[in-house]
C-alpha positions as CSV (number, residue, x, y, z in Angstrom):
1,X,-15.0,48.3,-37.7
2,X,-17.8,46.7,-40.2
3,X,-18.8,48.8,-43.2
4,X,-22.4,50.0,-42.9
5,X,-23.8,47.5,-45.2
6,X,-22.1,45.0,-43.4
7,X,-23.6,45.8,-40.2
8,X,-26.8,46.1,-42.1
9,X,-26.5,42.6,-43.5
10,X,-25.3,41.3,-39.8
11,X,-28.6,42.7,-37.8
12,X,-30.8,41.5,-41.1
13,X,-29.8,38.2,-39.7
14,X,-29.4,38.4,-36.1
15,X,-32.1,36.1,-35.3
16,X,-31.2,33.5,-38.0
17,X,-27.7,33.5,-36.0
18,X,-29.0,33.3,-32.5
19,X,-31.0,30.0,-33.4
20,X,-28.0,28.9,-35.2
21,X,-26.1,28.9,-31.7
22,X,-29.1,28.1,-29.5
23,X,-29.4,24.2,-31.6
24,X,-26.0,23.8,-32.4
25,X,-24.0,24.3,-29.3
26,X,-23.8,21.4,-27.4
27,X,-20.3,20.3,-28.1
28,X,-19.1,24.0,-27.7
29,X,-20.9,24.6,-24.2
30,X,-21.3,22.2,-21.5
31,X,-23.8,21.9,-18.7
32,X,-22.4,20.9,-15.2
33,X,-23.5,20.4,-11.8
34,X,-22.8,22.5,-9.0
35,X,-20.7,22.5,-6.6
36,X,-21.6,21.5,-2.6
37,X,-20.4,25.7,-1.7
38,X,-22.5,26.4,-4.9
39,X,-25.7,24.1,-3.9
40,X,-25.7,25.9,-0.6
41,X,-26.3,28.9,-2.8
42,X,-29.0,27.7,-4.5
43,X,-27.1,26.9,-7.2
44,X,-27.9,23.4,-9.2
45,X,-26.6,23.2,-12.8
46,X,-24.2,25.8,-14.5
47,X,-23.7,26.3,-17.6
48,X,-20.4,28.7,-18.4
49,X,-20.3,31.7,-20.2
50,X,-20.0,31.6,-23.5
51,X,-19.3,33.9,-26.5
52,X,-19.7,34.0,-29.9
53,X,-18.6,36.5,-33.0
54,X,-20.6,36.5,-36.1
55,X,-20.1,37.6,-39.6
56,X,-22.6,37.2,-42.1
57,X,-21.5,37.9,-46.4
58,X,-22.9,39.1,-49.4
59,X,-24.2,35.9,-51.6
60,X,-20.6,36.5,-53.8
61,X,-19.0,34.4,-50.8
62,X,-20.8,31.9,-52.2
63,X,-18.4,30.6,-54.9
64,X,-15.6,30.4,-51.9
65,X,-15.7,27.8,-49.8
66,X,-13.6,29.3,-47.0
67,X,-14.6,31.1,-43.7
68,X,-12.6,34.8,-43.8
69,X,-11.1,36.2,-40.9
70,X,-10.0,40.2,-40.8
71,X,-6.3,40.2,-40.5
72,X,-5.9,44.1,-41.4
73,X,-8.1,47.5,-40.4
74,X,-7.7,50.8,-41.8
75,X,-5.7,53.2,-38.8
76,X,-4.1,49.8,-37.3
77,X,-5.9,47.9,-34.6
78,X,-6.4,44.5,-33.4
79,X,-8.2,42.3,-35.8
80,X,-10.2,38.8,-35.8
81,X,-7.0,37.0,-36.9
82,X,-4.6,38.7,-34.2
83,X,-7.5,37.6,-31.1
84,X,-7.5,34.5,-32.4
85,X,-3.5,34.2,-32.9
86,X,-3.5,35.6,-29.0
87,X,-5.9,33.2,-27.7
88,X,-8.3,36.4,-27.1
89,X,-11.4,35.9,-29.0
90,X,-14.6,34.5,-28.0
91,X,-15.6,30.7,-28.0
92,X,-17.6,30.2,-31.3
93,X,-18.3,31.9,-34.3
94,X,-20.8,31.8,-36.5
95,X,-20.1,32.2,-39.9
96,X,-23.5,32.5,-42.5
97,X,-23.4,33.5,-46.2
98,X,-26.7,35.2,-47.6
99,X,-28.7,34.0,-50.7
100,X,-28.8,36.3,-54.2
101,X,-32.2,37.3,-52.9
102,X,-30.4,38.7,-49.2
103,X,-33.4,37.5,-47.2
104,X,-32.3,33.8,-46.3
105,X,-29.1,32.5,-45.6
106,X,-27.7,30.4,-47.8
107,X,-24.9,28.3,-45.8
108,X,-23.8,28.9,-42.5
109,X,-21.0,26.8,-39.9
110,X,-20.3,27.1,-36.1
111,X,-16.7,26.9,-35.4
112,X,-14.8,26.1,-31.9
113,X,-12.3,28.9,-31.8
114,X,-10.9,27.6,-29.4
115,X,-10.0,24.4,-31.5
116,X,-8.9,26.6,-34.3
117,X,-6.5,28.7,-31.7
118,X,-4.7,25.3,-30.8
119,X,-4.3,24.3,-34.6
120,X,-3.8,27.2,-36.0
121,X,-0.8,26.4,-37.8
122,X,-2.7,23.2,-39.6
123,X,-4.8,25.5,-41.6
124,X,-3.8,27.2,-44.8
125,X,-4.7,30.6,-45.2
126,X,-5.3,32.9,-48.5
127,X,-4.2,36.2,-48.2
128,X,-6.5,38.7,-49.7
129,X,-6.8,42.5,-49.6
130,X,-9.9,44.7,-50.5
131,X,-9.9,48.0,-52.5
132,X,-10.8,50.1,-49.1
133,X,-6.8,48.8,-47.0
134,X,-8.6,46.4,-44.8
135,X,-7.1,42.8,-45.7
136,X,-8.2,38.8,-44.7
137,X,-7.6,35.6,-44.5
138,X,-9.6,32.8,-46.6
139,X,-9.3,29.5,-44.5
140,X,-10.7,26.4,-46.5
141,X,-13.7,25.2,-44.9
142,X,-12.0,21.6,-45.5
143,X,-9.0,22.6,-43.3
144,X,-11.1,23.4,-40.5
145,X,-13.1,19.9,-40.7
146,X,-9.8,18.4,-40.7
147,X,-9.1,20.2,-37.6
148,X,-11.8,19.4,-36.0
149,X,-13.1,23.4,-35.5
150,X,-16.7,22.6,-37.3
151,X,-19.7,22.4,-34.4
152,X,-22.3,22.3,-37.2
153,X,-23.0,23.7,-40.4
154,X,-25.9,23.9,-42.7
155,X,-23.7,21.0,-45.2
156,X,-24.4,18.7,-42.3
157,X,-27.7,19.9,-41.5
158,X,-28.7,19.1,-45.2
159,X,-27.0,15.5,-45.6
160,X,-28.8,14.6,-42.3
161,X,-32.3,15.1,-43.4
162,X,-34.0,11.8,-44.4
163,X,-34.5,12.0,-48.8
């Protein structure tokens, strides 16, 4: 469960996260065209179901350059990391980082979980613990680029726009 001013900090930037996903998600979601039994339904084009987790941080993230997963919860449970070990967590994430003043984000990626499921073991992964018994994992931004897992981000947003 998120601390309240994590949830705070996620629904501050709801929006911002939603047109993240809306531009960005071509090579995550696919648009196909109907079957004949689906035609006959009225049915033309479908575009799948897809899911996304978000997570937006404090502007201290910014001196990491890793995405964190939640690999421990207080009382037990079944965190990020263990979904994504199973293969049951959503399709995408969206991962944003806030600026010192909290109103803009600073840096954000889209991820393919999917992609990081299958190479899971070609990332490394940073095992921290915070003062409250929930614990993560820092996974280098780099090592997921290498794997293929970044959609977008806001890196390749930037280097994209004509000087």
């Amino acid at each position: 469960m998120l601390n309240p001013q994590s949830r705070v900090l996620e629904h501050r930037f709801a929006d911002d996260m939603k047109r993240i996903i809306y531009v960005h998600t071509t090579e995550v979601a696919t648009i196909r065209e109907g079957t004949r039994d689906e035609d006959f339904g009225g049915i033309d084009l479908v575009l799948p179901r897809r899911t996304f987790g978000t997570r937006v941080r404090n502007a201290y993230a910014l001196r990491y350059r890793d995405i964190t997963f939640r690999r421990a919860v207080r009382y037990g449970g079944r965190t990020e990391w263990h979904r994504l070990v199973d293969g049951d967590h959503p399709d995408g994430f969206v991962y944003g980082v806030a600026d010192q003043s909290g109103l803009h984000l600073a840096r954000w990626h889209v991820l393919n979980l999917h992609v990081l499921h299958d190479h899971i073991d070609d990332v490394r992964t940073d095992n921290r613990s915070n003062y409250d018994g929930t614990a993560f994992y820092g996974v280098p931004i780099d090592d997921l680029e290498a794997i293929g897992a970044v959609v977008a981000s806001s890196e390749q947003f930037q280097m994209a726009l004509p000087l």
